[in-house]
N, C-alpha and C positions, 0 to 999 in steps of 0.2 A: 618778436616775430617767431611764430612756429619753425622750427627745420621741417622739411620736406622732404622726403628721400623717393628716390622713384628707381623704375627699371622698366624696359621694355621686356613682353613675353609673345611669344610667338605662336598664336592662337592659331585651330582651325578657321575662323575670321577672318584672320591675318592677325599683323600687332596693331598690338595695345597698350598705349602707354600706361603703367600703373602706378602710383604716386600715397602716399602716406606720412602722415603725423606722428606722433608718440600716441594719441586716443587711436586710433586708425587707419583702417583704408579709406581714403577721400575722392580716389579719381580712377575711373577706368576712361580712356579714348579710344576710340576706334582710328588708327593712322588712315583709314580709308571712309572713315565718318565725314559728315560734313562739316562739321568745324573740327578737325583732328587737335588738342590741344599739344602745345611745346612743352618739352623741360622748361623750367622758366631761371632765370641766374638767380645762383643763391639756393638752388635745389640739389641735393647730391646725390650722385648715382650711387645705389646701391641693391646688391639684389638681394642682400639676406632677412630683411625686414618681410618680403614679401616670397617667399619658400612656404608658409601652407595657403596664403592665397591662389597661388601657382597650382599646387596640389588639390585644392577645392574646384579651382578651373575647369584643368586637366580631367578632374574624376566626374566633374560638370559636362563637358563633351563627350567622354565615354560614357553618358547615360548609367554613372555608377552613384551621382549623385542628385540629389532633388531638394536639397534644401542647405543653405552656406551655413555657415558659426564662423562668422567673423568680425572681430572690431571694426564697427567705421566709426568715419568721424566727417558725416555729415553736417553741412552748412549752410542753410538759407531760410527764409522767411517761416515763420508760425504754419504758413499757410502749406507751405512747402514740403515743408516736414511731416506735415498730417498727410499729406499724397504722398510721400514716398514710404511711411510707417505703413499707409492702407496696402502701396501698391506689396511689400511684403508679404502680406496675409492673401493675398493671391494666388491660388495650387497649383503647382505646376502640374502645364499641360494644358492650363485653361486659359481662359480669355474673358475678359469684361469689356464694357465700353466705357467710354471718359464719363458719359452720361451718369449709369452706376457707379462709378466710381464716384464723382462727383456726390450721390445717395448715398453711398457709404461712410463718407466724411461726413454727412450731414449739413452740406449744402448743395442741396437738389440742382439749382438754375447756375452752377459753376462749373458745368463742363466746358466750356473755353479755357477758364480760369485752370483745372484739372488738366487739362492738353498742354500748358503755357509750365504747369510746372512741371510734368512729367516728359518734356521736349526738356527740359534743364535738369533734369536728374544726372548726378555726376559720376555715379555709380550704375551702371547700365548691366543686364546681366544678375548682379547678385542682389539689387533692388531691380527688380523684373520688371522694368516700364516697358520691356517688348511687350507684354499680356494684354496690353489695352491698344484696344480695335476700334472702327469706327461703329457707327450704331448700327451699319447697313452691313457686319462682319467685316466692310471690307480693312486692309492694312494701310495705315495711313501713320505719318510720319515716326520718324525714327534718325534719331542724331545718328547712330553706326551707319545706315542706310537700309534701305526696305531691303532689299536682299538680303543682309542678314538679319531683320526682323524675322523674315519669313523663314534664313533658314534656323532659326533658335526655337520657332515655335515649330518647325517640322522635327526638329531635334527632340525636341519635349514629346509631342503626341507619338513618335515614331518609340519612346521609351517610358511612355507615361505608365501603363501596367504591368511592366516587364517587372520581377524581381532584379533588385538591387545586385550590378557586377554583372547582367547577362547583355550578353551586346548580340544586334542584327548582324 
């Protein structure tokens, strides 16, 4: 059995429980998500594993940063894995729909399938599944909750051309 270590951080969001391996980061939750995940017994608190996730966060909200450098250590199906590697390559600021995204994995008729894993993305945020919209723009599901869907992508557009460290 992997050790687990986790810690809660206290986001503009709110908290988040953040949770990691010896390979990586594995989990962010939203406490006001809808399925908010628990510590689980057998996981140990600890906050020093997770000091520059914290830091890329932080520098994340302050619109100082636009792109993570962090270990994970993502966990699920082939299928999986390929949507949440695509949803990466997505620029912040922007937005696709499940549809394209589903094209860009190269399989065109799996936008269900593309919604189904990027609703189970465990890492929300530093694997960017806020970026994918419905096909009509509008904002449709989000494990944290559409409110903070919306406000991560007004976060992003509101710092998308600004140089890097200038805040509104």
């Amino acid at each position: 059995m992997k050790q687990i270590c986790y810690t809660h951080y206290d986001s503009p969001m709110g908290t988040m429980l953040l949770a990691a391996d010896e390979r990586g980061l594995r989990l962010i939750s939203f406490a006001s998500g809808k399925r908010p995940v628990r510590p689980q017994s057998g996981w140990q608190q600890d906050r020093a594993p997770f000091v520059e996730t914290i830091r890329q966060l932080r520098a994340y909200f302050d619109g100082e940063l636009k792109n993570f450098d962090l270990p994970l250590s993502l966990e699920g199906t082939e299928f999986q894995l390929r949507v949440w590697k695509s949803l990466c390559a997505i620029p912040y600021g922007q937005t696709i729909s499940y549809g394209q995204l589903a094209h860009r994995i190269g399989s065109p008729k799996a936008a269900r399938a593309v919604g189904l894993a990027n609703g189970s993305n465990p890492i929300p945020i530093i694997v960017p599944c806020h970026r994918v919209i419905g096909s009509n723009g509008s904002l449709v599901g989000y494990g944290g909750g559409l409110s903070n869907k919306k406000a991560l992508l007004f976060l992003e557009k509101q710092h998308e051309f600004l140089p890097f460290g200038v805040n509104q």
